[in-house]
C-alpha positions in Angstrom: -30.6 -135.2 -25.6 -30.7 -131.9 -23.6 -34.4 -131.4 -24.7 -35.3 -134.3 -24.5 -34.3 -135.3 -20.6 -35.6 -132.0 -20.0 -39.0 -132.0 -21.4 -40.3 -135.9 -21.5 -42.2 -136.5 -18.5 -41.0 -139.5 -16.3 -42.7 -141.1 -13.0 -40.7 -142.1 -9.6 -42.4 -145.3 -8.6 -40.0 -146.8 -6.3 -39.2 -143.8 -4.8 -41.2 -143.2 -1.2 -42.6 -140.2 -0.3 -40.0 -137.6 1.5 -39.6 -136.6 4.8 -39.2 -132.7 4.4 -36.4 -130.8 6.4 -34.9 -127.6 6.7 -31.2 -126.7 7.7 -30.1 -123.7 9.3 -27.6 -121.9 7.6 -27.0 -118.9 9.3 -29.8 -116.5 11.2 -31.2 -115.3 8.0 -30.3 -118.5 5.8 -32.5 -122.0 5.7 -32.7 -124.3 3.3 -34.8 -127.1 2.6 -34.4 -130.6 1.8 -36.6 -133.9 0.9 -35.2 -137.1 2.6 -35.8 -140.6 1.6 -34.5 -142.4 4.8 -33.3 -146.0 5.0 -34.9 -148.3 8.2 -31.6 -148.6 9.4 -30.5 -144.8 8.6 -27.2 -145.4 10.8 -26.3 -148.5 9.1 -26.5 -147.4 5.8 -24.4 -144.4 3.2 -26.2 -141.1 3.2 -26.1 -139.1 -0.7 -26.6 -135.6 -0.8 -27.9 -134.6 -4.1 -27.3 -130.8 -5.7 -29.3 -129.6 -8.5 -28.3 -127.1 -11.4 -29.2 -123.6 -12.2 -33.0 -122.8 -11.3 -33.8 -126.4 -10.2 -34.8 -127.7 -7.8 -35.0 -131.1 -5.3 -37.9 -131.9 -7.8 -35.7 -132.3 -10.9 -36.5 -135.0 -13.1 -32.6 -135.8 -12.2 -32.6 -135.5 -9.0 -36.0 -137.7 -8.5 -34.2 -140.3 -11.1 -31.1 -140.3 -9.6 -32.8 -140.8 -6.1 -34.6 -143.6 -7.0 -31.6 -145.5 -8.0 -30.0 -144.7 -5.0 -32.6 -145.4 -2.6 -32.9 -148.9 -4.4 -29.5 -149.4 -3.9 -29.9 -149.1 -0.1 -28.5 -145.6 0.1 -30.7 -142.7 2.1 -31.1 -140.1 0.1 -31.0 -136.1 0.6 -32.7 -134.2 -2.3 -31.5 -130.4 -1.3 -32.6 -127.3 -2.7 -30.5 -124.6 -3.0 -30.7 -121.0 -1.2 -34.9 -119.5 -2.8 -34.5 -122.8 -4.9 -37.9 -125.1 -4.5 -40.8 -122.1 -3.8 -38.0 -121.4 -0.4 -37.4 -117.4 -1.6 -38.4 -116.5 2.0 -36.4 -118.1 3.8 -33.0 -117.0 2.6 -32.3 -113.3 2.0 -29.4 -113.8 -0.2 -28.9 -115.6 -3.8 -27.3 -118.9 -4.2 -24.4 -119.2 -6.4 -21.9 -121.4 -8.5 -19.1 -122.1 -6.4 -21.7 -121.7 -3.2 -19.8 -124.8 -1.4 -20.5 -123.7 2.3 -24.0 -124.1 2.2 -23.8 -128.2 1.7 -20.8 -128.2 3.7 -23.4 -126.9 6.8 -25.8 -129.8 5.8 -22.9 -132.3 6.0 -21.9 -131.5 9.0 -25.7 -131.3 10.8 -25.9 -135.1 8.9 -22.4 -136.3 10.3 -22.4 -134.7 13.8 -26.5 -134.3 14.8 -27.5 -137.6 12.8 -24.3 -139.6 13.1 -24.3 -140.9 9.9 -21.1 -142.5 9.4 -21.1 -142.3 5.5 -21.6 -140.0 3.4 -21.0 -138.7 -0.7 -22.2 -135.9 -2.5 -23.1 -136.0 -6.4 -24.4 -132.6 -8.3 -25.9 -132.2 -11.8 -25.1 -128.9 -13.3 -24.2 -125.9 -11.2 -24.8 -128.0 -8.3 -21.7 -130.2 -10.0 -19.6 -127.2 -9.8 -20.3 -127.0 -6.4 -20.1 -130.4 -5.2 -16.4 -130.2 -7.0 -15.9 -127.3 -5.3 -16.3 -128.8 -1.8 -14.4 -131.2 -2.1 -11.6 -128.8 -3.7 -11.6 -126.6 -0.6 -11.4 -129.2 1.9 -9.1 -130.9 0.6 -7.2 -133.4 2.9 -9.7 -131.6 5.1 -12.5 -133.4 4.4 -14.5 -135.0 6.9 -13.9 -138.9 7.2 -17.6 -139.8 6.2 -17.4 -138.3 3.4 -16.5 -141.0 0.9 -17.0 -140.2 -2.9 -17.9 -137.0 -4.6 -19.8 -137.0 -8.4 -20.4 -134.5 -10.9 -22.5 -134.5 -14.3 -22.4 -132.1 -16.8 -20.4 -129.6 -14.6 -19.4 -126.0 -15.7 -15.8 -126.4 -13.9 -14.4 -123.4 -16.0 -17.7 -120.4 -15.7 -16.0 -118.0 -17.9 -15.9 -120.6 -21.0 -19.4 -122.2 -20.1 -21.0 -118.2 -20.9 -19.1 -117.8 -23.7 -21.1 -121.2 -25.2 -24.1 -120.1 -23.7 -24.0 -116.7 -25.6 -23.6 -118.6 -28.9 -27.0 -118.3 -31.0 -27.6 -121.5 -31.3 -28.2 -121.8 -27.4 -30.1 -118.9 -26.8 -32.8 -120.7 -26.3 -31.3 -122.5 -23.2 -30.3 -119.0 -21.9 -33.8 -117.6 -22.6 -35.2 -120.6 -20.0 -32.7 -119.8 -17.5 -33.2 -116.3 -17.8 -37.1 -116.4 -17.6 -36.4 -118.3 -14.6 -33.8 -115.9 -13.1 -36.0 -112.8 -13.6 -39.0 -114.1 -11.9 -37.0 -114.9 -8.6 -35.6 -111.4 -8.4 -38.6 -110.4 -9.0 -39.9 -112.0 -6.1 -36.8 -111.2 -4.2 -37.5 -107.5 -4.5 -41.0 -108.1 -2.5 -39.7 -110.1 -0.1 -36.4 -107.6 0.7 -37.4 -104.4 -1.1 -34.2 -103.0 1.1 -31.8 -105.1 -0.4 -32.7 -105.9 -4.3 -33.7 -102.9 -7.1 -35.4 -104.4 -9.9 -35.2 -101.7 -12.4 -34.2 -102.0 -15.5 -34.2 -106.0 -14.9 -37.0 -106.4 -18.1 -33.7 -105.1 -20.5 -31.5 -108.1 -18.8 -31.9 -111.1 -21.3 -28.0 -112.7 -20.7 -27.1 -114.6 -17.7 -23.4 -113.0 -17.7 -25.3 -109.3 -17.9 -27.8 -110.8 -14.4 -24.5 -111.8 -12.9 -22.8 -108.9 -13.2 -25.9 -107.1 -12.2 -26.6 -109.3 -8.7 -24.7 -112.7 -7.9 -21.4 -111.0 -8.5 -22.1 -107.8 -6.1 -24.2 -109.7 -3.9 -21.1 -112.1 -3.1 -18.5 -109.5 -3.4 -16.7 -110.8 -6.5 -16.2 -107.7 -8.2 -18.1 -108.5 -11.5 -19.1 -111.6 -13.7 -15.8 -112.5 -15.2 -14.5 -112.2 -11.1 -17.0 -114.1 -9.9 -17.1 -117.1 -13.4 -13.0 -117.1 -12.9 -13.1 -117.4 -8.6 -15.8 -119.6 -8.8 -15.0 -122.5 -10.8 -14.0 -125.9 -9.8 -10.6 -125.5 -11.8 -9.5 -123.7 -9.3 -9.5 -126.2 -6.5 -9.6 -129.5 -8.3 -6.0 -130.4 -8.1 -6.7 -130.3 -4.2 -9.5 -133.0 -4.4 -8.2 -136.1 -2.1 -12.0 -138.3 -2.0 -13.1 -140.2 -4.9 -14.2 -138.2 -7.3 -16.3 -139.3 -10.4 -16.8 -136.2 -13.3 -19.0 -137.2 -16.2 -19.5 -134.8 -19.2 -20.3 -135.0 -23.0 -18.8 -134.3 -26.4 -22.0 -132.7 -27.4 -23.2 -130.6 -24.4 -24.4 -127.5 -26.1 -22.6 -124.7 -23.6 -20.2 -127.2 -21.3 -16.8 -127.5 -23.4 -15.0 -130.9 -22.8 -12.1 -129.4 -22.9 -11.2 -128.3 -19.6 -11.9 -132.2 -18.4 -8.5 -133.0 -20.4 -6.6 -130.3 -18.4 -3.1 -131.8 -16.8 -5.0 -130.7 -13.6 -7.5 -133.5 -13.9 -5.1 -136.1 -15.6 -2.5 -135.7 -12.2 -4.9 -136.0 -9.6 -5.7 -139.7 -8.5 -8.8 -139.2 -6.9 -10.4 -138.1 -10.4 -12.4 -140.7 -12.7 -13.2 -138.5 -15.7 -16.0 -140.0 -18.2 -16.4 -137.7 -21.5 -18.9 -139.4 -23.9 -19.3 -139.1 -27.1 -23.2 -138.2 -26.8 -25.8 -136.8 -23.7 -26.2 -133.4 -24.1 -26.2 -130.9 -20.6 -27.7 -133.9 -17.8 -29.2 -135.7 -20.6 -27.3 -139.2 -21.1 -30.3 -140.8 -22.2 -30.3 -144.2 -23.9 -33.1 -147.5 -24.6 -34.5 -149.0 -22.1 -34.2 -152.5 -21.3 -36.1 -154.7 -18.8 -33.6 -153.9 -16.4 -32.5 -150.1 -17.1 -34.7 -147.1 -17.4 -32.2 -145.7 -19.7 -30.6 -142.9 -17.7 -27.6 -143.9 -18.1 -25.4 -141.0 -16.0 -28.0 -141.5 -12.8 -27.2 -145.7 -13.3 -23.5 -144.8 -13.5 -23.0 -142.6 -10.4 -24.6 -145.3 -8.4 -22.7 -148.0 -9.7 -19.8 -145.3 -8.7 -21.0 -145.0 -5.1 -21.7 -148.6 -4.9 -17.7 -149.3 -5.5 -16.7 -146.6 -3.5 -19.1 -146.6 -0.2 -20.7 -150.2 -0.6 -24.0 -151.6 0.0 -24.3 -154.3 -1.9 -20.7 -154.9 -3.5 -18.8 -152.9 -6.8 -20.4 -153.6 -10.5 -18.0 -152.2 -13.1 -18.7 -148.7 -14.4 -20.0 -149.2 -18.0 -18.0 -149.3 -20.6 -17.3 -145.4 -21.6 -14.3 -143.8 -22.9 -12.3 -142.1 -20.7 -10.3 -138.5 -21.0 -7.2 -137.9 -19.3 
């Protein structure tokens, strides 16, 4: 399933086309986002999506996961992270996987400059481990308008996510990440030659080796296993007070279930934790019917939202087995 989500080619018909925005993060920071606005865009919940490692707004996820949304009245955010997108020049530092400031600045320019009154966040990937990880850190914090936080396939513990990845069987997946993560410091170095060296970066082929090499410095963890053990959601989620839906999968290829039956997760309330038997990493692909495209963790985190933040009333969740 993780090949094939990742590689069949799918169409966004009911999505409109985006309005395209960039946030300010700091003087040397912007991001950019695509918007799908509601008519009434103060009458209606606001989602802020988060893609995984090297995506981007225009993952097939992200696209399928807005369309449900927007068709079930919610305005949508499609967000890029920090280079993320073709945005390299407009950020001088590198994003990372416990990175929760960054949408916590966009939250706050869509609560207090667009007055939107409701708000959730859902991330696939990396961008799950960050949405987790906002929500962990704010706590009983949280800003009132935001109302439901979800999370598929997310690497809540780093440290056991690389070892998976480093299996052989994976390195396939690594070798795509890591053909990805190249390029942009590649591109990083022309943009900033004071700030990135890129020798010796043809010999890096492992993502721990790359974040030992730059996201760890760069953020001032003081090397991979610092950074994989600082930045995980398991860190914070016991502190997690909005309602929180966590979807993973028996079969993921480098995200062990395990850590989703951790007494952390089973104590706190605000979790719903889904661990299916199949999906693969953001896959969770099944038939189509006439009335289902047959993504079935994008139809579930909107069903999620719809219970938690309306429109339109609260269908069940489907029928899944739960951990914990």
């Amino acid at each position: 399933m993780t090949f094939y989500a990742w590689a069949r080619r799918r169409t966004f018909p009911l999505l409109p086309p985006p309005e395209a925005r960039y946030f300010t993060l700091s003087p040397v920071t912007k991001v950019l986002a695509h918007c799908h606005w509601q008519d009434d865009r103060r009458g209606r919940p606001a989602l802020l999506l988060l893609h995984g490692l090297e995506g981007s707004s225009d993952s097939h996820y992200m696209k399928g996961l807005a369309e449900k949304a927007f068709g079930a009245g919610f305005s949508v955010v499609r967000l890029n992270q920090r280079n993320c997108g073709g945005t390299d020049h407009l950020s001088e530092g590198l994003y990372h996987s416990g990175l929760a400031d960054d949408p916590r600045t966009v939250l706050r320019e869509l609560i207090e400059v667009d007055r939107l009154p409701t708000v959730a966040v859902a991330g696939y990937s990396l961008g799950g481990n960050v949405a987790l990880r906002l929500a962990g850190e704010d706590g009983t914090d949280a800003p009132t308008q935001l109302r439901a936080v979800c999370a598929v396939s997310a690497p809540i513990e780093l440290g056991i996510c690389m070892d998976m990845m480093e299996r052989l069987e994976n390195r396939l997946y690594e070798w795509h990440f890591m053909l990805g993560l190249r390029q942009r410091m590649r591109v990083k170095a022309r943009l900033y030659p004071h700030l990135y060296d890129v020798q010796g970066l043809d010999r890096i082929w492992s993502v721990r080796a790359f974040d030992d090499r730059y996201t760890a410095p760069h953020h001032g963890f003081a090397g991979a296993a610092d950074y994989y053990q600082r930045a995980s959601a398991m860190r914070v989620i016991d502190r997690i007070r909005v309602p929180t839906l966590m979807i993973t999968a028996e079969d993921d290829p480098f995200i062990s279930p395990e850590p989703y039956r951790r007494p952390e997760l089973a104590a706190n309330p605000a979790l719903t934790v889904v661990v299916t038997p199949h999906g693969g990493h953001c896959g969770f692909v099944e038939r189509p019917t006439a009335e289902s495209d047959g993504y079935w963790a994008e139809q579930a985190v909107v069903d999620f939202l719809r219970q938690k933040l309306g429109p339109d009333g609260p269908p069940p969740l489907p029928s899944v087995r739960i951990e914990g």
